[in-house]
C-alpha positions as CSV (number, residue, x, y, z in Angstrom):
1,X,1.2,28.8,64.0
2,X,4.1,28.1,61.8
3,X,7.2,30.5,61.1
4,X,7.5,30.9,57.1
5,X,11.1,29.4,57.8
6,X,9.4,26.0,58.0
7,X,6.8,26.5,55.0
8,X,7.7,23.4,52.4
9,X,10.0,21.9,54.4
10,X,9.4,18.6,56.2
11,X,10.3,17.8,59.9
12,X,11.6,15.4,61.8
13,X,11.6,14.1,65.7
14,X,15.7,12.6,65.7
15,X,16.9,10.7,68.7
16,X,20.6,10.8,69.4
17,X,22.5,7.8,69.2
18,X,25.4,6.4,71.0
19,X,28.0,4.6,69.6
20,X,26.1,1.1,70.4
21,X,23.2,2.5,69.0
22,X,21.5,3.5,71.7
23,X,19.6,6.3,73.0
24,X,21.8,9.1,74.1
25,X,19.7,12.2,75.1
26,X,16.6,13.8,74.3
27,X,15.1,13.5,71.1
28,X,14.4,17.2,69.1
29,X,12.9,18.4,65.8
30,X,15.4,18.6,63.1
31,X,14.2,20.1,59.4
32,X,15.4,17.3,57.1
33,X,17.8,18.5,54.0
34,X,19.1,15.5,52.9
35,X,15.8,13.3,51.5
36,X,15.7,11.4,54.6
37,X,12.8,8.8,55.5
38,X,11.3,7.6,58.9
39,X,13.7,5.1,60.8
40,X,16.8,6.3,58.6
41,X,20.1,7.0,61.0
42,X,21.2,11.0,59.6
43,X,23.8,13.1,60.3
44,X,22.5,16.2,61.8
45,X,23.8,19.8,62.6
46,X,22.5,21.4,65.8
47,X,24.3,24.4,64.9
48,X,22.5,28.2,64.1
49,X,25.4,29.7,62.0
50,X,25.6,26.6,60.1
51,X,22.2,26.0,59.3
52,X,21.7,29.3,58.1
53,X,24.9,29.2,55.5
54,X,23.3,26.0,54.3
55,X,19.7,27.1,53.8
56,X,21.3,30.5,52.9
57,X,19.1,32.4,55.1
58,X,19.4,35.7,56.7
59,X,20.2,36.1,60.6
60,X,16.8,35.9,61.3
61,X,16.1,31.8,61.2
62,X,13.9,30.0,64.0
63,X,15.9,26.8,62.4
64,X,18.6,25.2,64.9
65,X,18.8,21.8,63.8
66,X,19.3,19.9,59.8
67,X,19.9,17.1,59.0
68,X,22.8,16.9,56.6
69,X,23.1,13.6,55.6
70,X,22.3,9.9,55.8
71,X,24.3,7.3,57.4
72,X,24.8,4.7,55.0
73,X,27.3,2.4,57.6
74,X,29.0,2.5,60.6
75,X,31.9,0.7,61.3
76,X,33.9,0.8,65.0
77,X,36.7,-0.4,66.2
């Protein structure tokens, strides 16, 4: 079954990265904001509060994680 929060929106399985690139924890399911595609690096929020001021949403959301953005480039020092 699927929570009416989710209806029309897509989903996505996002691995955290480390700054090398590598894998850095356990992947999760992240409801993509931000017109991202499969194999894109994204900027996501893994925040309830924040999630639910950006979808505007009452108090009531089963949503914990969006992505917010794409990552263009990375640059280190």
């Amino acid at each position: 079954a699927k929570h009416p929060a989710y209806v029309g929106r897509t989903l996505f399985v996002v691995q955290p990265l480390d700054e090398r690139g590598g894998d850095a924890g356990a992947s999760f399911v992240a409801i993509d904001h931000a017109q991202a595609g499969v194999g894109d690096k994204v900027l996501v929020l893994t925040e309830g509060n924040g999630v639910r001021q950006i979808l505007k949403a009452g108090d009531i959301v089963p949503i914990r994680s969006i992505i917010v953005g794409i990552v263009d480039h990375v640059e280190t020092a």
